[in-house]
MOPAC internal coordinates of N, CA, C and O (Angstrom, degrees):
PM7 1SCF
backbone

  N    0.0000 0     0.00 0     0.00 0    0    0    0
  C    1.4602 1     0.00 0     0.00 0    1    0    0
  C    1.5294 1   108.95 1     0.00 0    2    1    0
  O    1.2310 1   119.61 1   -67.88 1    3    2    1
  N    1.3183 1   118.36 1   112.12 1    3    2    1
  C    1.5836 1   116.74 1   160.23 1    5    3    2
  C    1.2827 1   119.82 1   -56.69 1    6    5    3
  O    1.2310 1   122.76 1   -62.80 1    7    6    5
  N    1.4321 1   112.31 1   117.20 1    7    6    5
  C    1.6220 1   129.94 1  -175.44 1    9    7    6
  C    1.5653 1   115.30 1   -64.94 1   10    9    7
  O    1.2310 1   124.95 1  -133.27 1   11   10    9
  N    1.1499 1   108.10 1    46.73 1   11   10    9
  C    1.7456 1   113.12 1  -159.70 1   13   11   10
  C    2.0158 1    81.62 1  -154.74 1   14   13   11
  O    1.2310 1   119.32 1   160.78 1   15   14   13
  N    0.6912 1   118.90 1   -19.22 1   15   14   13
  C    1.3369 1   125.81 1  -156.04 1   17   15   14
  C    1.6972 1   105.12 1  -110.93 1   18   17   15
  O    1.2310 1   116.91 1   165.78 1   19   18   17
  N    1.6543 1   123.48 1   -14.22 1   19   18   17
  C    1.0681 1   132.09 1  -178.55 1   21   19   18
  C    1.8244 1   103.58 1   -67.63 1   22   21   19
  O    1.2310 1   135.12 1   -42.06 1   23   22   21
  N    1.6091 1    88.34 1   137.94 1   23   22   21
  C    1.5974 1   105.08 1  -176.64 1   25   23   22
  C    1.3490 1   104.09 1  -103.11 1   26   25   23
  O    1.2310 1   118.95 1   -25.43 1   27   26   25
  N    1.5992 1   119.62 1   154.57 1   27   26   25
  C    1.3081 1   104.53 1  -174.24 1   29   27   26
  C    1.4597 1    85.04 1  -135.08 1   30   29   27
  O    1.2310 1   112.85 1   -26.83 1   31   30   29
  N    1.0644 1   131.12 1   153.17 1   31   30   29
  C    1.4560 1   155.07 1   164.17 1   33   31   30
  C    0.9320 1   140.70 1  -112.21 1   34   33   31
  O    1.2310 1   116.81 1  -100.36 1   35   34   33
  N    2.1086 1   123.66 1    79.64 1   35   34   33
  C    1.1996 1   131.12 1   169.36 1   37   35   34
  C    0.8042 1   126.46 1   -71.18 1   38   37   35
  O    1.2310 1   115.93 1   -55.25 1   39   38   37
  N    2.0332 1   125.34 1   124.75 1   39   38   37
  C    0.7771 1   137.84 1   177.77 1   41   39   38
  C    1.3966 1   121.07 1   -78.62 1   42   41   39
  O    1.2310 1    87.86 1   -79.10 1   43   42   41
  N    1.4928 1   169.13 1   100.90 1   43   42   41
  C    1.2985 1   138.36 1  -147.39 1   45   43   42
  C    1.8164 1    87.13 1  -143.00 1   46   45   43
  O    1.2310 1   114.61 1   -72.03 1   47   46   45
  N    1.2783 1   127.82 1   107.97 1   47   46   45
  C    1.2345 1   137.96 1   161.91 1   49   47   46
  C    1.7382 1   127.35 1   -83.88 1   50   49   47
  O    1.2310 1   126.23 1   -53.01 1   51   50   49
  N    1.0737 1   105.63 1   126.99 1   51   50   49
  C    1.7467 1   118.40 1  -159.51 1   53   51   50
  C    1.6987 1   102.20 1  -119.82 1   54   53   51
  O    1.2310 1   129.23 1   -64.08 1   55   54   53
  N    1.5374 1    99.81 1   115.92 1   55   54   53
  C    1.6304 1    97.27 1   141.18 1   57   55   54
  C    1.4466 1   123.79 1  -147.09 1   58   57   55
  O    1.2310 1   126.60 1   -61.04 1   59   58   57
  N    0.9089 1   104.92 1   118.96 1   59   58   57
  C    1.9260 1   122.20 1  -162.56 1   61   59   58
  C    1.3515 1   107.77 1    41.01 1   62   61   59
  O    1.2310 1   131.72 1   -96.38 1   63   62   61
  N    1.0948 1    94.99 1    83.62 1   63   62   61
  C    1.5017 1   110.32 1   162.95 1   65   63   62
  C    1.6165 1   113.90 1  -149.77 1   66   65   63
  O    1.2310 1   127.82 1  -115.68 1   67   66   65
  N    1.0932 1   102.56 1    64.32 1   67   66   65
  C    1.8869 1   126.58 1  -171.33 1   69   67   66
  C    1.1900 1    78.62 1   -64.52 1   70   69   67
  O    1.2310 1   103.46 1   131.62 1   71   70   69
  N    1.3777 1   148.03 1   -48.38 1   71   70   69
  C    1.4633 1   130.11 1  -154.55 1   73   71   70
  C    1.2433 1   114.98 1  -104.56 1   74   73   71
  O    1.2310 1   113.27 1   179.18 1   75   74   73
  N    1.0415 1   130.33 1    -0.82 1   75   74   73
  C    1.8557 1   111.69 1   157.19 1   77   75   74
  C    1.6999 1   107.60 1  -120.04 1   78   77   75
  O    1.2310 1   118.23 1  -162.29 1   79   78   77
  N    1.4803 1   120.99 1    17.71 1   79   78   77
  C    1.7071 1   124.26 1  -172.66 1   81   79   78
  C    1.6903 1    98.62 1   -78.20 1   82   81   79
  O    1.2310 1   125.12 1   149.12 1   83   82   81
  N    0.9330 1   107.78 1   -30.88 1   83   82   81
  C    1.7843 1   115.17 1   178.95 1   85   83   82
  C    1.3895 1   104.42 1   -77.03 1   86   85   83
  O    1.2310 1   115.13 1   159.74 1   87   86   85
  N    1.4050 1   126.83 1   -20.26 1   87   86   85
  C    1.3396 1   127.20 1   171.79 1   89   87   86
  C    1.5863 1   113.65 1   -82.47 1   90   89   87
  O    1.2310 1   123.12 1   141.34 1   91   90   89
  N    0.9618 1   111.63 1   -38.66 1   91   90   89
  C    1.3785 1   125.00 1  -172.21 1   93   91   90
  C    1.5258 1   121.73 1   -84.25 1   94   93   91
  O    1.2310 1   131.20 1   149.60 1   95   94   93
  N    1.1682 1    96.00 1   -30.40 1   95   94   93
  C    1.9553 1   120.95 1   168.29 1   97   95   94
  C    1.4291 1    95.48 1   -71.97 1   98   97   95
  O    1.2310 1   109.95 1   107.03 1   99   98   97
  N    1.2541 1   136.48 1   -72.97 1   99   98   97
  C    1.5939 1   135.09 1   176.99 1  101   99   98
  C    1.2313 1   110.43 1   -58.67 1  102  101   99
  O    1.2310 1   100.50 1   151.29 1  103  102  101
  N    1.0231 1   152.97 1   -28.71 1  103  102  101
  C    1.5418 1   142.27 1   162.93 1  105  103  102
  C    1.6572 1   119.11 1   -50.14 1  106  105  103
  O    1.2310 1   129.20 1   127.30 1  107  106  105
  N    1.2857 1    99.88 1   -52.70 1  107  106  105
  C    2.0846 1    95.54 1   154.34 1  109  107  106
  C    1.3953 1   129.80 1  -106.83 1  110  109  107
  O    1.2310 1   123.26 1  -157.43 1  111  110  109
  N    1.3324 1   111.36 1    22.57 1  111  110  109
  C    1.4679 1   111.32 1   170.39 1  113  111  110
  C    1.8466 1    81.88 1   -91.93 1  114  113  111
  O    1.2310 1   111.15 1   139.72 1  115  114  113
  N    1.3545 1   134.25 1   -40.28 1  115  114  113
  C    1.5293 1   124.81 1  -169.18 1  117  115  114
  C    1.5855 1   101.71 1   -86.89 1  118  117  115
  O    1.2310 1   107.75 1  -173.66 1  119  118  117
  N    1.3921 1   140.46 1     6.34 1  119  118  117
  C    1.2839 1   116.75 1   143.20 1  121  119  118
  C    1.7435 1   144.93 1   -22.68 1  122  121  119
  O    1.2310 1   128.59 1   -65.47 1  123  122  121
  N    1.4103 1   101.06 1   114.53 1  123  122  121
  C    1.3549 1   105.84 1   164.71 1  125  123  122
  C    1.6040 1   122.05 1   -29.10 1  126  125  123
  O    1.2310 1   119.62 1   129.26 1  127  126  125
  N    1.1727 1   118.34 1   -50.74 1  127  126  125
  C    1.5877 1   122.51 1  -152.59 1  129  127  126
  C    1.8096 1    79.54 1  -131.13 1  130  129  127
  O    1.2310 1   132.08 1   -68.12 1  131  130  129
  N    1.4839 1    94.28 1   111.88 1  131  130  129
  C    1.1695 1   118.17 1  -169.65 1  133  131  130
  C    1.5052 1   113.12 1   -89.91 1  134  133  131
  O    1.2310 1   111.37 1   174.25 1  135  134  133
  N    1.3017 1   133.86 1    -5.75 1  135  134  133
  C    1.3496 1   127.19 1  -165.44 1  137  135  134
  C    1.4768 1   117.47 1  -107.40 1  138  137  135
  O    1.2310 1   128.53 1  -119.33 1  139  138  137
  N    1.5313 1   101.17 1    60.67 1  139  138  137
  C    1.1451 1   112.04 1  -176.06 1  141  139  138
  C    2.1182 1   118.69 1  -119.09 1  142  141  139
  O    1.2310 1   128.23 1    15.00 1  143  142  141
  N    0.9696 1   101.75 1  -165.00 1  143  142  141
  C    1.8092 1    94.64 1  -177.83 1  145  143  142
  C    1.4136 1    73.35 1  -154.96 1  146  145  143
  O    1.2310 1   133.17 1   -28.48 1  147  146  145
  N    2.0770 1    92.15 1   151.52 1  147  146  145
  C    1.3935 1   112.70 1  -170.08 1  149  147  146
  C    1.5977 1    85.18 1  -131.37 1  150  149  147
  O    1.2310 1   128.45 1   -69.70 1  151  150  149
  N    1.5258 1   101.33 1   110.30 1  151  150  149
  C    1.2876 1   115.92 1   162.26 1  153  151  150
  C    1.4908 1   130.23 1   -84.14 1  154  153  151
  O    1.2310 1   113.81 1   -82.01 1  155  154  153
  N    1.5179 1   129.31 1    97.99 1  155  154  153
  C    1.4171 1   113.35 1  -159.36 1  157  155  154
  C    1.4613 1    90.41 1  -127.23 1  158  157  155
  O    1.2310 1   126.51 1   -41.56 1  159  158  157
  N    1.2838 1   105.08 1   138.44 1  159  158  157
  C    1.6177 1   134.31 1  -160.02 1  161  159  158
  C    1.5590 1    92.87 1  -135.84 1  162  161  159
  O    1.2310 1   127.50 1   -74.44 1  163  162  161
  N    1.1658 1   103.17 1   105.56 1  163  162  161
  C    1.7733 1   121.00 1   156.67 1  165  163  162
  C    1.6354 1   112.30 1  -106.67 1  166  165  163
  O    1.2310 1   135.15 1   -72.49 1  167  166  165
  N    1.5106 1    88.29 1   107.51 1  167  166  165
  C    1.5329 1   105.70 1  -170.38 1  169  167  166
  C    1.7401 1   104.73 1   -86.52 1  170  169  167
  O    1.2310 1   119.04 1  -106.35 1  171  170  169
  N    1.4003 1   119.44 1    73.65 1  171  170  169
  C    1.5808 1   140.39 1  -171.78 1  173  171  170
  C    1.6884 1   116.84 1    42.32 1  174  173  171
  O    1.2310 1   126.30 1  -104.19 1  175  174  173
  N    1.5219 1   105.49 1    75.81 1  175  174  173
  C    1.4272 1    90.50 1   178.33 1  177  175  174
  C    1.1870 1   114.46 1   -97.37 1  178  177  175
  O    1.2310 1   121.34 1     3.22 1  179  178  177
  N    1.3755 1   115.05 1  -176.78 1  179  178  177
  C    1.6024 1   121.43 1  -156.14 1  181  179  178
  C    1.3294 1    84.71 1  -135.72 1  182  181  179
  O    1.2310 1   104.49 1  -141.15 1  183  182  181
  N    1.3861 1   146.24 1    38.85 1  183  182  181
  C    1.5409 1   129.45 1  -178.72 1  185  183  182
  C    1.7604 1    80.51 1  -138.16 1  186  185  183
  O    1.2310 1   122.09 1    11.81 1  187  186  185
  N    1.6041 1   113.60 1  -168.19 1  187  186  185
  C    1.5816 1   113.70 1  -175.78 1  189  187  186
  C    1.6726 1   116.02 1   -99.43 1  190  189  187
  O    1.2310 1   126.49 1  -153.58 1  191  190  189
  N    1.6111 1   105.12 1    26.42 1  191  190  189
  C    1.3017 1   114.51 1   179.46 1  193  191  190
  C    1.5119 1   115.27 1   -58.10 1  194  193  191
  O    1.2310 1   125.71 1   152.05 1  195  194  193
  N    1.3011 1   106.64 1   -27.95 1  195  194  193
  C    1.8358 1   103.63 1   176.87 1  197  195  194
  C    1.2457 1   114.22 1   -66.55 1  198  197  195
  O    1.2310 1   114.51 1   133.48 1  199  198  197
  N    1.5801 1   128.01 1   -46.52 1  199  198  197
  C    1.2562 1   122.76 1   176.02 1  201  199  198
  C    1.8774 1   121.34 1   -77.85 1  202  201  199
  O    1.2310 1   125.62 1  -177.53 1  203  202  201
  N    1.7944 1   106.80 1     2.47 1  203  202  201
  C    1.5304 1    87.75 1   166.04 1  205  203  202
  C    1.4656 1   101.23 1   -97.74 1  206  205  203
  O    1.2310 1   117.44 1   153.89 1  207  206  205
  N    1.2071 1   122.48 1   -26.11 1  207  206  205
  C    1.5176 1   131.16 1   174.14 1  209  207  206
  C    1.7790 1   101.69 1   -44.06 1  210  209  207
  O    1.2310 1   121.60 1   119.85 1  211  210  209
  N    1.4913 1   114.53 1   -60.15 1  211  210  209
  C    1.4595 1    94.79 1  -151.84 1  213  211  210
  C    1.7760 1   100.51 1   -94.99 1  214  213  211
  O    1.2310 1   126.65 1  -159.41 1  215  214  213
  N    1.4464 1   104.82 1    20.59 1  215  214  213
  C    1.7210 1   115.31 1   164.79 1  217  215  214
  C    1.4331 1    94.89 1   -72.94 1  218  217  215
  O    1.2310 1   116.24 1   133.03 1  219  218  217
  N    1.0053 1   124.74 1   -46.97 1  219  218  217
  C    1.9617 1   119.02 1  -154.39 1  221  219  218
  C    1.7224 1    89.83 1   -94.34 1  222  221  219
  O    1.2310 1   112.17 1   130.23 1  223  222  221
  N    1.2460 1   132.38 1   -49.77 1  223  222  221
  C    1.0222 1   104.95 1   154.55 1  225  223  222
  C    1.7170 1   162.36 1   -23.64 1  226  225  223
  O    1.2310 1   134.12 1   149.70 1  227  226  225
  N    1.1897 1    90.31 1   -30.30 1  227  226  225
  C    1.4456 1   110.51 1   159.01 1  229  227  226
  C    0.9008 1   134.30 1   -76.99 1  230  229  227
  O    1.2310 1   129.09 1   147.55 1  231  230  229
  N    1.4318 1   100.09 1   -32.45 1  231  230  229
  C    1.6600 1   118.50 1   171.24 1  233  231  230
  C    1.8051 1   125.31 1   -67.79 1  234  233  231
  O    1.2310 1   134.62 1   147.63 1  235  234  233
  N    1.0868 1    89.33 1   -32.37 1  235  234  233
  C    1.8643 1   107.92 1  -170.29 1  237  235  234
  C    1.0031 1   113.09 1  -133.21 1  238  237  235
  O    1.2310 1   111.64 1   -62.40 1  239  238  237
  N    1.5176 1   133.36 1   117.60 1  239  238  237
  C    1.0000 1   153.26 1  -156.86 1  241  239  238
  C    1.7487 1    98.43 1   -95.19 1  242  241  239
  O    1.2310 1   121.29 1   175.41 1  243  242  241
  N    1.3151 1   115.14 1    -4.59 1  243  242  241
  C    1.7113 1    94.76 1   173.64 1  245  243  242
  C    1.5275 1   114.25 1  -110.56 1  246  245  243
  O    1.2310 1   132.09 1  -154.31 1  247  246  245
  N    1.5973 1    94.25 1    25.69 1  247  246  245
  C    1.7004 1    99.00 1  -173.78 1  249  247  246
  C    2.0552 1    95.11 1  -101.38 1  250  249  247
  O    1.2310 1   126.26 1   -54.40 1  251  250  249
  N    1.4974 1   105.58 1   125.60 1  251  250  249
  C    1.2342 1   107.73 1   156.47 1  253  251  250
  C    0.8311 1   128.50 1   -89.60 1  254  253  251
  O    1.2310 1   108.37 1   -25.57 1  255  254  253
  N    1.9187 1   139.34 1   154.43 1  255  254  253
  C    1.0623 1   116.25 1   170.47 1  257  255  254
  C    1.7627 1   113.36 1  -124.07 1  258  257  255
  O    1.2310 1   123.23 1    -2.86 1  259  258  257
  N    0.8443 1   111.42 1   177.14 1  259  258  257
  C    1.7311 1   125.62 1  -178.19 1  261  259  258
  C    1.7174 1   128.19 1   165.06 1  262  261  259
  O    1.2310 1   139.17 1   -79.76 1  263  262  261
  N    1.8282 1    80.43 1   100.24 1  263  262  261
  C    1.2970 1   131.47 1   164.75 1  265  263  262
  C    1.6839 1   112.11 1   -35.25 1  266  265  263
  O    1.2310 1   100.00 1   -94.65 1  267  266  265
  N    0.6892 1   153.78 1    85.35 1  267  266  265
  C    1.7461 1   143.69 1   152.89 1  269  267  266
  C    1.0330 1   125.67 1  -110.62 1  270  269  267
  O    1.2310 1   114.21 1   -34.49 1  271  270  269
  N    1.7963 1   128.57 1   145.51 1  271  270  269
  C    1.6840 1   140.14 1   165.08 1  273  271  270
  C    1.8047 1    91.91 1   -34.65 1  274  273  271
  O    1.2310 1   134.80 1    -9.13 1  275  274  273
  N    1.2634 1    88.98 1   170.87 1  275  274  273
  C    1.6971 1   107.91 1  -163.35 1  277  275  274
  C    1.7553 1    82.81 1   -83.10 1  278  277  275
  O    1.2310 1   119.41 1   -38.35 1  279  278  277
  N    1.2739 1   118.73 1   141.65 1  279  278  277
  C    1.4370 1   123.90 1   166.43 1  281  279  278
  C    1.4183 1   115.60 1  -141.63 1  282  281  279
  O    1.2310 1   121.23 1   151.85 1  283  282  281
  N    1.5455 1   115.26 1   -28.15 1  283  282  281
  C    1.6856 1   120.27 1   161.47 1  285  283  282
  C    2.0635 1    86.84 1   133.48 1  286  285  283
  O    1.2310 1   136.08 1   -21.13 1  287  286  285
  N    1.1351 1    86.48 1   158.87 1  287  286  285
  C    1.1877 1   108.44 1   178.95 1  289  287  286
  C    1.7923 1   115.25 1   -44.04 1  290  289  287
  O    1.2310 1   114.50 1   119.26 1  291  290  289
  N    1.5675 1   128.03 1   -60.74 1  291  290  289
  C    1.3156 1   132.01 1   169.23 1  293  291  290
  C    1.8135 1   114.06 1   -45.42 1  294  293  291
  O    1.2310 1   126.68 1   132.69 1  295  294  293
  N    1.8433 1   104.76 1   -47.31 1  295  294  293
  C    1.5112 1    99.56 1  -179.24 1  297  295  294
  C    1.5185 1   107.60 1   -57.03 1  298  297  295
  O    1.2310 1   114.79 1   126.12 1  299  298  297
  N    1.4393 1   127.48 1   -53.88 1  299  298  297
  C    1.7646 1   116.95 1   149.70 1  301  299  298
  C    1.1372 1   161.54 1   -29.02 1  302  301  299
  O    1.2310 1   136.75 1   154.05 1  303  302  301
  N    1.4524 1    85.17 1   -25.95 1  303  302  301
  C    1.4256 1    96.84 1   176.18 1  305  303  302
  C    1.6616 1    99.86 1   -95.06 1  306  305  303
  O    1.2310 1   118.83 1   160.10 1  307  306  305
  N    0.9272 1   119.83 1   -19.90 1  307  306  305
  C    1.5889 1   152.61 1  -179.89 1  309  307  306
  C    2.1073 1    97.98 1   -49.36 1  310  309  307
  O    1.2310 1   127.41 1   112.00 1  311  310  309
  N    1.4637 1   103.35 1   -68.00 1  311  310  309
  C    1.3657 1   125.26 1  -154.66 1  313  311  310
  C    1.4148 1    95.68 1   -96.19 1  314  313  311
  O    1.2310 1   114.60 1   177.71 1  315  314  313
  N    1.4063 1   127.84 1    -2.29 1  315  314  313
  C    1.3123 1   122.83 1   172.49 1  317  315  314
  C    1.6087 1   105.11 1   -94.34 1  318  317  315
  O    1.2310 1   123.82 1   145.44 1  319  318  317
  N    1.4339 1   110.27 1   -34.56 1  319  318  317
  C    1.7166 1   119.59 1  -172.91 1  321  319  318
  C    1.3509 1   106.02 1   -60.78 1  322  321  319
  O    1.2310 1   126.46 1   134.61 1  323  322  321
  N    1.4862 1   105.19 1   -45.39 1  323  322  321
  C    2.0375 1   121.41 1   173.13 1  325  323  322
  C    1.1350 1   113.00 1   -73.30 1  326  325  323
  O    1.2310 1   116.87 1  -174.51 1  327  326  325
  N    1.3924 1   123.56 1     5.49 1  327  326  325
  C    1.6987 1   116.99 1   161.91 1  329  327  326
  C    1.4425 1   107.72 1  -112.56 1  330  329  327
  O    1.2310 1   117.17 1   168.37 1  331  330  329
  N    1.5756 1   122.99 1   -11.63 1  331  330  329
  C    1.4616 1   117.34 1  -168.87 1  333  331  330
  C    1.2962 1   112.07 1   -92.64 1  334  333  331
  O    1.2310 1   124.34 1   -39.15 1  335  334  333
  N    1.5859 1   109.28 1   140.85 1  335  334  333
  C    1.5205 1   123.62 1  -176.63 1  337  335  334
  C    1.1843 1   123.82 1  -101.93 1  338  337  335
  O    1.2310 1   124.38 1  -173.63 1  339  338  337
  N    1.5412 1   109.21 1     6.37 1  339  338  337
  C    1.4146 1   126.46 1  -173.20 1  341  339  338
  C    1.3183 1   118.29 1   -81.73 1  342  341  339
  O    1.2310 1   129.14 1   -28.54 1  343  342  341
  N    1.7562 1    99.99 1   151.46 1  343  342  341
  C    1.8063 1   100.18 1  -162.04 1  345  343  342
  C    1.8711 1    88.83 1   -86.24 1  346  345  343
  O    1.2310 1   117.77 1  -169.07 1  347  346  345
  N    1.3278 1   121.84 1    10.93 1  347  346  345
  C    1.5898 1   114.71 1  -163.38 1  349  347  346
  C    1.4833 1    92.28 1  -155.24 1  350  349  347
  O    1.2310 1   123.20 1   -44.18 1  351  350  349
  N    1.3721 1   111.48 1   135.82 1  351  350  349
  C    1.8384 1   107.26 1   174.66 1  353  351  350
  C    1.2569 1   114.52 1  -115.04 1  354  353  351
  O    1.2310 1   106.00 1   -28.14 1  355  354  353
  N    1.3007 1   143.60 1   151.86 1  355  354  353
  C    1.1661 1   142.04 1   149.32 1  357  355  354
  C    1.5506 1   126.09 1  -118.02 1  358  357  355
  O    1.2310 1   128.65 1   -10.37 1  359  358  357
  N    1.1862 1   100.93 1   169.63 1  359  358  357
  C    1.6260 1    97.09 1   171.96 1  361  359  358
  C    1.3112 1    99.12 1  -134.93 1  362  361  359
  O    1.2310 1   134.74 1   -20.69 1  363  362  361
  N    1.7113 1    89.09 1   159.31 1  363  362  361
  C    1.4621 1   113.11 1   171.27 1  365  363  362
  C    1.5510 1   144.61 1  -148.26 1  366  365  363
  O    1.2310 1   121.07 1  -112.97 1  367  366  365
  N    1.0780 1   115.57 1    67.03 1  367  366  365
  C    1.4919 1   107.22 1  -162.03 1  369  367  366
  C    1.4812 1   112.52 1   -25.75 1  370  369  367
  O    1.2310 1   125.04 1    -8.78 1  371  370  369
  N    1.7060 1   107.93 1   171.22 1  371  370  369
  C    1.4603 1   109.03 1  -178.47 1  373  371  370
  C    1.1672 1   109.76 1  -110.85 1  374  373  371
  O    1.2310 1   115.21 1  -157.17 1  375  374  373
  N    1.2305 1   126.68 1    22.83 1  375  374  373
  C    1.4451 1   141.57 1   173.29 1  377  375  374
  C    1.7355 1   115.06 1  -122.08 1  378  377  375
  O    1.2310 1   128.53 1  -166.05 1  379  378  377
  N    1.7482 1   101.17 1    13.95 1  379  378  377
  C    1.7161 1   110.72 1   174.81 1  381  379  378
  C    1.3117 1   100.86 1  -125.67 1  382  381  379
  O    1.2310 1   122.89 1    21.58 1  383  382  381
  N    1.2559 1   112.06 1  -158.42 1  383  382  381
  C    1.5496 1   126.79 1  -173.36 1  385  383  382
  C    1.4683 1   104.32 1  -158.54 1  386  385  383
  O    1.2310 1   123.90 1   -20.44 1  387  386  385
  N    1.2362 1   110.12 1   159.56 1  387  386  385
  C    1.3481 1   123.97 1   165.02 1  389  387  386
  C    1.4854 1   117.14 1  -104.13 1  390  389  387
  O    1.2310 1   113.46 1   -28.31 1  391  390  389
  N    1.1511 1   129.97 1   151.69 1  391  390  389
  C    1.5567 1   138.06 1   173.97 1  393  391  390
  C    1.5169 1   120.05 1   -75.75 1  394  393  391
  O    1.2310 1   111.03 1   -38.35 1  395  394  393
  N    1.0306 1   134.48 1   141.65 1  395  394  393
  C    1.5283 1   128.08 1  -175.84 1  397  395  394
  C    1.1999 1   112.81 1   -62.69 1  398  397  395
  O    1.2310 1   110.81 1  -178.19 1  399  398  397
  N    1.6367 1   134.89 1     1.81 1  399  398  397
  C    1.4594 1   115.88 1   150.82 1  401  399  398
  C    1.5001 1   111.65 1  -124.15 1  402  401  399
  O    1.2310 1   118.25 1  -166.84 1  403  402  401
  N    1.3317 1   120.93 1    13.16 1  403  402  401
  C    1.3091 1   120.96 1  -178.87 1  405  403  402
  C    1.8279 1   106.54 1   -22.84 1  406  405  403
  O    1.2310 1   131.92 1    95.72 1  407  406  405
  N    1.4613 1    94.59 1   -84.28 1  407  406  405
  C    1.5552 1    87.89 1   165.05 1  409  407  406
  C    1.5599 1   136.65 1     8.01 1  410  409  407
  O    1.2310 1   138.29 1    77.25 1  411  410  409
  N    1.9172 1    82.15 1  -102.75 1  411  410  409
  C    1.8631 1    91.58 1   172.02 1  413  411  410
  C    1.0926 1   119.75 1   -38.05 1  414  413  411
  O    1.2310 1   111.58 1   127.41 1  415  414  413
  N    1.2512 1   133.46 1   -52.59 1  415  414  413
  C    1.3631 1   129.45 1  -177.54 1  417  415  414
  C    1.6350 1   101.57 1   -58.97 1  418  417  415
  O    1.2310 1   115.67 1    99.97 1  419  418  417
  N    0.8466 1   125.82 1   -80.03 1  419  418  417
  C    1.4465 1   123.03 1  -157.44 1  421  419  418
  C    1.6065 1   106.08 1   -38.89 1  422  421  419
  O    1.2310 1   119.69 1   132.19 1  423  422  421
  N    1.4435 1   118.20 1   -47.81 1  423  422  421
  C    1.7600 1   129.36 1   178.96 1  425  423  422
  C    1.3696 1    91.19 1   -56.18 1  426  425  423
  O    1.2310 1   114.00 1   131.09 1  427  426  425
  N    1.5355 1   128.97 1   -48.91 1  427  426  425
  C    1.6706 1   115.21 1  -166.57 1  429  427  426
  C    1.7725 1   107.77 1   -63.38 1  430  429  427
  O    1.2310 1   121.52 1   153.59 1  431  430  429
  N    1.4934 1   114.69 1   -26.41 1  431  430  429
  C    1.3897 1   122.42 1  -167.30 1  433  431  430
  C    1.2055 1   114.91 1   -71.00 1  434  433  431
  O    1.2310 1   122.04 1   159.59 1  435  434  433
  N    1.6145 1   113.70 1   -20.41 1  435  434  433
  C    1.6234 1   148.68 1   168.85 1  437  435  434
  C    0.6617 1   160.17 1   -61.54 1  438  437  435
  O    1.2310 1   135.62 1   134.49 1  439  438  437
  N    1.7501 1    87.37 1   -45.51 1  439  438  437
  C    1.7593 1   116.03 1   165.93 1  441  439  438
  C    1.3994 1   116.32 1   -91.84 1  442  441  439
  O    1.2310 1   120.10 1   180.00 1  443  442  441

């Protein structure tokens, strides 16, 4: 495998947190080391987090999405791991952020 070629797979699980998911969605859509997929799992919210979620979605084609009934944070984090194709996983709540090289670093820790 060419080490330039490593996929990384953020997991970022949401429940009602309409107000920092736009923070947390832009924190790895502005990653340095771009070759990643944004797995976002809204585990059934009841606030308008689905419609800012599937705004950035539209936008970026490496954002997945998946919708589910409320099951708790682990069943999410659960259904995001079974959608990711990444040779590296991360997590992310939707009430954190990532750093502008979170990424790189982690791929350098890798290679």
């Amino acid at each position: 495998m060419n080490k330039n070629e490593i996929l990384i797979s953020v997991i970022l699980n949401n429940y009602n947190y309409s107000r920092y998911i736009a923070e947390a969605i832009t924190s790895v859509l502005e990653q340095s080391y771009a070759n990643f997929e944004l797995i976002i799992v809204d585990d059934g919210s009841t606030d308008n987090s689905k419609e800012i979620i599937e705004q950035f979605a539209k936008k970026d084609s490496r954002i997945k999405l998946c919708f589910k009934e409320n099951g708790g944070q682990a069943s999410a984090f659960n259904a995001g791991y079974e959608a990711a194709k990444g040779d590296i996983i991360c997590f992310l709540d939707s009430d954190d952020y990532f750093a502008p090289e979170k990424l790189a670093e982690i791929k350098k820790m890798h290679t």
